[in-house]
C-alpha positions, 0 to 999 in steps of 0.5 A: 391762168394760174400755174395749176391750171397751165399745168392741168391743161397740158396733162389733158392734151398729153392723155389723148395725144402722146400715147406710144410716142418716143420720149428722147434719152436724157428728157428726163433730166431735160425736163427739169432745167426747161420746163419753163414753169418755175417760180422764185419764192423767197430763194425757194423753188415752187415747181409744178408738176413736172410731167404736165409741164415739161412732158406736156410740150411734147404732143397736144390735141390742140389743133388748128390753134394760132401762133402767139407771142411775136409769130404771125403767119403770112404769105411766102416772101417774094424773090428767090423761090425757095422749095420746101426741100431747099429749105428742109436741107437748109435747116439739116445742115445747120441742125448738124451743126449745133455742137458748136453752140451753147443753145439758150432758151428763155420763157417767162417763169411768173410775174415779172420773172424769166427763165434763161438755159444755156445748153451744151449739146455736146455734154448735156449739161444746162446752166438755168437763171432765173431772175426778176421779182427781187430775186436770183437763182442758178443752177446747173443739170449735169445728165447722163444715161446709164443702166436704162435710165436717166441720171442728173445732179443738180447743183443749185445756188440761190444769190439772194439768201447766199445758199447752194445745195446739190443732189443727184436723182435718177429716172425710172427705166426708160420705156421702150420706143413701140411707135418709132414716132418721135415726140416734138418738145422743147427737149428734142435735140437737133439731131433727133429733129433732123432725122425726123425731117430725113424720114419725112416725120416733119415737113415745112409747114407755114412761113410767116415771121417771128419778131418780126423777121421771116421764119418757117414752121416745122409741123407733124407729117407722116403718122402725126399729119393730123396733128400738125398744128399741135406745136409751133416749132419755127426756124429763122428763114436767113440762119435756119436755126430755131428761134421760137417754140408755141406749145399748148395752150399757146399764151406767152407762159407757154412760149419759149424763145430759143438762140444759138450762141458760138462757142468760146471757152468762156461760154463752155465752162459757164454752162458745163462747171458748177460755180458756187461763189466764197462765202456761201453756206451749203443747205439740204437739196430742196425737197420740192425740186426733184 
């Protein structure tokens, strides 16, 4: 399966999935830096369509669909009996804890190519490499809300032909919350997904193991029970933290791997500071790259 046609599959399931749902503040601007689907084309981006891709992940109608790339359902391990509510509380705690990491997230992004982001919750800000196939891009999105709308500026370094660029761009207005239902995506923040497990909109869902270590799904309850198998959302059984997201139409293209890594000022500054080493020329912003 092609790009395209990743693409095309996703929109079909948001038509019929993701009417009057909740799109987080800042997943505008999100979208751009995990969208996961980008490829590196002679130091030049070529991005499919962004609302098929990043917007796709939120709800889909594909149910029942089995998880892929390393995450396998299986019984609950034996031992210490852990309830859903020890375990629901268990992953509250740690979701609050989230603005003392950078979170990292890694798909592939083409053939022999992949996507890491680094995101500092607490600034919004996300530093992108893309690396494989011969070639090396970096870029950082620094996001914010103002005026109803999305606002984000790009600063883009490509280290194989030794040019950067940098633009600003902004949504349109933010659409209303008519629903109260909050969306499942790559883009939800911890904080939103612990209050959706406080107001019983998610819910425990499979244990089963992720890279071979034991994990429990977070899935749909509440006004979206019936599309609880819609997206993949799995948390380490040991740390509670998320490990991996499996969203339509569930291939490995489609998987994104997620960790938490501690904060150190080393690690802030490279997510939260543009960095364009000496020497590089500066070129007009991608057309393409919106």
């Amino acid at each position: 399966m092609n790009d395209v046609q990743l693409a095309e599959d996703i929109r079909a399931a948001l038509d019929e999935a993701t009417a009057g749902l909740k799109a987080p503040a800042g997943s505008a601007a999100r979208a751009r830096t995990r969208s996961q689907r980008r490829r590196v084309g002679r130091g030049l981006l070529a991005l499919v369509p962004a609302a098929g891709v990043v917007a796709g992940v939120a709800v889909a109608a594909h149910s029942g669909t089995a998880p892929t790339r390393g995450a396998t359902a299986s019984p609950a391990p034996s031992g210490t009996v852990r309830t859903d509510a020890f375990v629901t509380r268990q992953v509250e705690a740690v979701l609050a804890t989230a603005d003392k990491y950078i979170i990292a997230t890694s798909a592939s992004s083409g053939p022999g190519q992949v996507t890491t982001s680094y995101l500092d919750p607490v600034t919004g800000t996300t530093r992108s490499v893309i690396s494989g196939a011969g070639d090396k891009v970096t870029y950082w999105i620094q996001t914010h809300v103002s005026g109803n709308e999305d606002h984000w500026r790009t600063t883009y370094v490509d280290y194989t032909n030794r040019t950067w660029w940098t633009k600003t761009s902004h949504s349109g207005r933010l659409g209303r919350d008519t629903a109260g239902i909050l969306a499942l995506s790559a883009q939800t923040t911890p904080s939103q997904i612990s209050k959706a497990l406080a107001i019983g909109e998610l819910r425990i869902g499979l244990k089963g193991k992720v890279n071979g270590r034991p994990a429990v799904e977070l899935v749909y309850a509440g006004k979206l029970a019936a599309k609880a198998n819609a997206v993949h959302y799995w948390v380490d059984a040991a740390t509670y933290r998320p490990v991996q997201i499996d969203m339509p139409p569930f291939t490995a293209a489609s998987t994104i791997s997620e960790s938490w890594i501690p904060k150190s000022a080393a690690n802030v500054a490279q997510t939260d500071k543009p960095h364009v080493p000496a020497g590089f020329k500066q070129v007009p912003p991608s057309s393409a790259f919106n």
